[in-house]
C-alpha positions in Angstrom: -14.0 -7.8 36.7 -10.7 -8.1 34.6 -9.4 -5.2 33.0 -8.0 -6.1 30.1 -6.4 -3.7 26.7 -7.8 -5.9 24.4 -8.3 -9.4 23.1 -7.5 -11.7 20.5 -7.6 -15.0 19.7 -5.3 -18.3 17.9 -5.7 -21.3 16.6 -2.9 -24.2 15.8 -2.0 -25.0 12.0 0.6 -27.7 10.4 2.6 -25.6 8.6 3.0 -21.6 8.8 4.1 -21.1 5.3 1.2 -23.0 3.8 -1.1 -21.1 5.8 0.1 -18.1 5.0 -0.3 -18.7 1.2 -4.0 -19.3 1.8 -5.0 -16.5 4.5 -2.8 -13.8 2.4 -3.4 -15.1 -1.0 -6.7 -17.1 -0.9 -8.2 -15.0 1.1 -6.5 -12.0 0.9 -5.9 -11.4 4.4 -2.9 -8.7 5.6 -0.8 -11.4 7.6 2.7 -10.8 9.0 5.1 -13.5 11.1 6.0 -12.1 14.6 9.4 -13.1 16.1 8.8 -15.8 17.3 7.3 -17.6 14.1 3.8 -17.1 14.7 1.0 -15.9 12.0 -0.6 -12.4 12.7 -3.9 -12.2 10.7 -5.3 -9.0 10.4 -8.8 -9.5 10.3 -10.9 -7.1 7.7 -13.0 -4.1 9.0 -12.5 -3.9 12.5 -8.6 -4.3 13.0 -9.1 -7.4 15.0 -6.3 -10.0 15.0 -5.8 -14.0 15.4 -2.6 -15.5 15.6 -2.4 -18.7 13.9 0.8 -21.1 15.6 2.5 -24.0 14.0 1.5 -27.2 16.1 3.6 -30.4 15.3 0.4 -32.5 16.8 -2.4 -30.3 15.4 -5.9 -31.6 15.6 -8.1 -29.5 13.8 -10.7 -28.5 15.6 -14.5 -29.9 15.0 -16.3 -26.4 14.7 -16.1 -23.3 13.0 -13.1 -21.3 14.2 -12.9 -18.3 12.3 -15.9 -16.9 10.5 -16.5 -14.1 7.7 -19.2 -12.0 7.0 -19.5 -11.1 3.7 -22.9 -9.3 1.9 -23.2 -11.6 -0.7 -23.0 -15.6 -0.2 -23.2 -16.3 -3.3 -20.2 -13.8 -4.2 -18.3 -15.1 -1.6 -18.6 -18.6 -2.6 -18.1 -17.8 -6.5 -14.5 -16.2 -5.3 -13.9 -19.2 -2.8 -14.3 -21.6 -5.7 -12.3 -19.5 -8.0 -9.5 -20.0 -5.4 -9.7 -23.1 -5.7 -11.5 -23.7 -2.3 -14.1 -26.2 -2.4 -17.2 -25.7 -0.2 -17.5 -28.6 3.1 -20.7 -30.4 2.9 -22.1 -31.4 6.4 -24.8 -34.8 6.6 -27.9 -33.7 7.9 -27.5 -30.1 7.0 -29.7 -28.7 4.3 -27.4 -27.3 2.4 -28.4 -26.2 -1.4 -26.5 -27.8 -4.6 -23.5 -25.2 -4.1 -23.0 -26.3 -0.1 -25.0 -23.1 1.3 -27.0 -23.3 4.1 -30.0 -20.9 3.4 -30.7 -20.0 6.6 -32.5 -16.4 5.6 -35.4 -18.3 3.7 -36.1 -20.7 5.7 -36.1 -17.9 8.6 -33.4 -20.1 10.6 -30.1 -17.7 10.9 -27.5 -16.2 8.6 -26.9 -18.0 5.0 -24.0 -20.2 5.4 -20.8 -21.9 4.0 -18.3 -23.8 5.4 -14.7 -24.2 4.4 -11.3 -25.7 5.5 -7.9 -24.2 5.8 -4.9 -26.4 4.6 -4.4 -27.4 8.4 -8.0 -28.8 8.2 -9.4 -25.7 10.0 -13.1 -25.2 9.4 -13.6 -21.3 8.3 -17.1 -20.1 7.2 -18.5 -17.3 5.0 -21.7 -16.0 6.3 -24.6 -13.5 4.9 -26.9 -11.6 7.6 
């Protein structure tokens, strides 16, 4: 078994300062830059961190990397859009008119919605 203080986790991104803006700004994330250059997001209710690390070849991953639950979807997706975020929208998903996935009604998971950082990052708000 490894014994271990605790764990985190990162992802790559194009450009620190942009990202910055939009985890501390957007989506009003504590952040801080360590000394070596690299992101530490705070991550709400929990104090667990990701470090986000600039990446000249960055290749944004295919999946979800970073998800947030949040009580209200529909909330959470009014305040994304008045950010200026616009909601992903996946072929084959049945997402509703605003890009949610409604998974509560249809008794298939949380209620979704997916997002990109400006790195191309895909991020999601979710509602148990």
């Amino acid at each position: 078994m490894l014994t271990t203080d605790h764990g985190f986790s990162g992802f790559s991104v194009t450009d620190i300062d942009e990202s910055r803006r939009f985890y501390q700004d957007v989506l009003g994330l504590e952040v801080s830059t360590n000394e070596m250059g690299i992101l530490d997001i705070a991550l709400p209710a929990g104090g667990a961190h990701v470090l986000a690390y600039p990446k000249e070849d960055h290749v944004p991953a295919v999946f979800t990397i970073l998800n947030f639950a949040v009580d209200d979807i529909d909330r959470a997706v009014d305040e994304l859009e008045a950010a200026g975020v616009a909601l992903e929208r996946y072929e084959g998903m049945p997402q509703d008119e605003r890009g949610v996935l409604r998974g509560k009604a249809a008794n298939r998971g949380p209620d979704i919605a997916w997002f990109l950082d400006p790195s191309g990052n895909i991020l999601s708000v979710l509602s148990d």
